[in-house]
N, C-alpha and C positions, 0 to 999 in steps of 0.2 A: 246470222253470221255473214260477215261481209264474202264477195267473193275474191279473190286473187286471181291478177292474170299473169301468163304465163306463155312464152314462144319457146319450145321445142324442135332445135334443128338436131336431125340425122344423116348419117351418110352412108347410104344403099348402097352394096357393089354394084359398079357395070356392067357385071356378066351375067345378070339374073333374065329371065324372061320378063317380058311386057305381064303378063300373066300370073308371076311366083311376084314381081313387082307390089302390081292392083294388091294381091291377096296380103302381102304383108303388110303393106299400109292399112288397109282393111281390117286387118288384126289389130294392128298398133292404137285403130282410133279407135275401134270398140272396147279395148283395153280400159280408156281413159273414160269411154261412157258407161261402161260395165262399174268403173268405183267414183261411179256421181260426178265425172268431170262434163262440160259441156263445150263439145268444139264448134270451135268458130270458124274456120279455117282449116283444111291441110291441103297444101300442095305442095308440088314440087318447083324449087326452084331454076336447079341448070345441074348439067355433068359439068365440073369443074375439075380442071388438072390440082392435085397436090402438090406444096412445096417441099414437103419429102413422102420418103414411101411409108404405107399404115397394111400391113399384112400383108406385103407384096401387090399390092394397088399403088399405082401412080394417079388413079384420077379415082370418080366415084360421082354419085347423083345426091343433091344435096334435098332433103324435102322438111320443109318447114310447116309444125303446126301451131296453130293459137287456141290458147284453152282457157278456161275459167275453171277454178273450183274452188269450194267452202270448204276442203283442206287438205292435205298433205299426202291422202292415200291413194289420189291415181296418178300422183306425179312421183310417189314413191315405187308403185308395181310398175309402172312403166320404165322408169328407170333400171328397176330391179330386172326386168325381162330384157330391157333393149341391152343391157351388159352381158348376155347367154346368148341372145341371139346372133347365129354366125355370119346372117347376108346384111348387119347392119353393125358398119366398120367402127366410128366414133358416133358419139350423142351428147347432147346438149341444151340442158333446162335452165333458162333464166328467168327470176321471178319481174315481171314487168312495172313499174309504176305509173302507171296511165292515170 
């Protein structure tokens, strides 16, 4: 089966530790390697201001990852968890055509 790729931006609150940071993103990529996904990429991109407010945040850190997978189910738990997870504001999976 072929693979699909796929870039994953999130938006971390500003108020978290350097620390509760690392560890969430750390979670978030093993999520994705835990159901067969293979990262290619995550980092962070910049704290950017918002053009309106999202939970009482006016700004947030945006971190972007790149993935590969042969199908639907770590881009599905991922999704599924980053929508509960409360230090990460909005999320966003597009399927790429590379």
């Amino acid at each position: 089966m072929a693979q699909t790729h796929y870039e994953i931006t999130y938006i971390i609150k500003p108020d978290i530790s350097e620390d509760d940071k690392k560890a969430l993103i750390d979670r978030f990529d093993q999520i994705l390697k835990d159901n067969s996904a293979q990262v290619l990429d995550s980092k962070d991109w910049q704290k950017r201001r918002f053009a309106y407010e999202i939970n009482g945040y006016n700004e947030g850190v945006y971190h972007v990852v790149n993935v590969n997978a042969e199908n639907q189910s770590a881009i599905n738990e991922f999704d599924r968890l980053a929508k509960i997870e409360e230090n990460i504001l909005r999320h966003m999976i597009i399927k790429r055509e590379d």
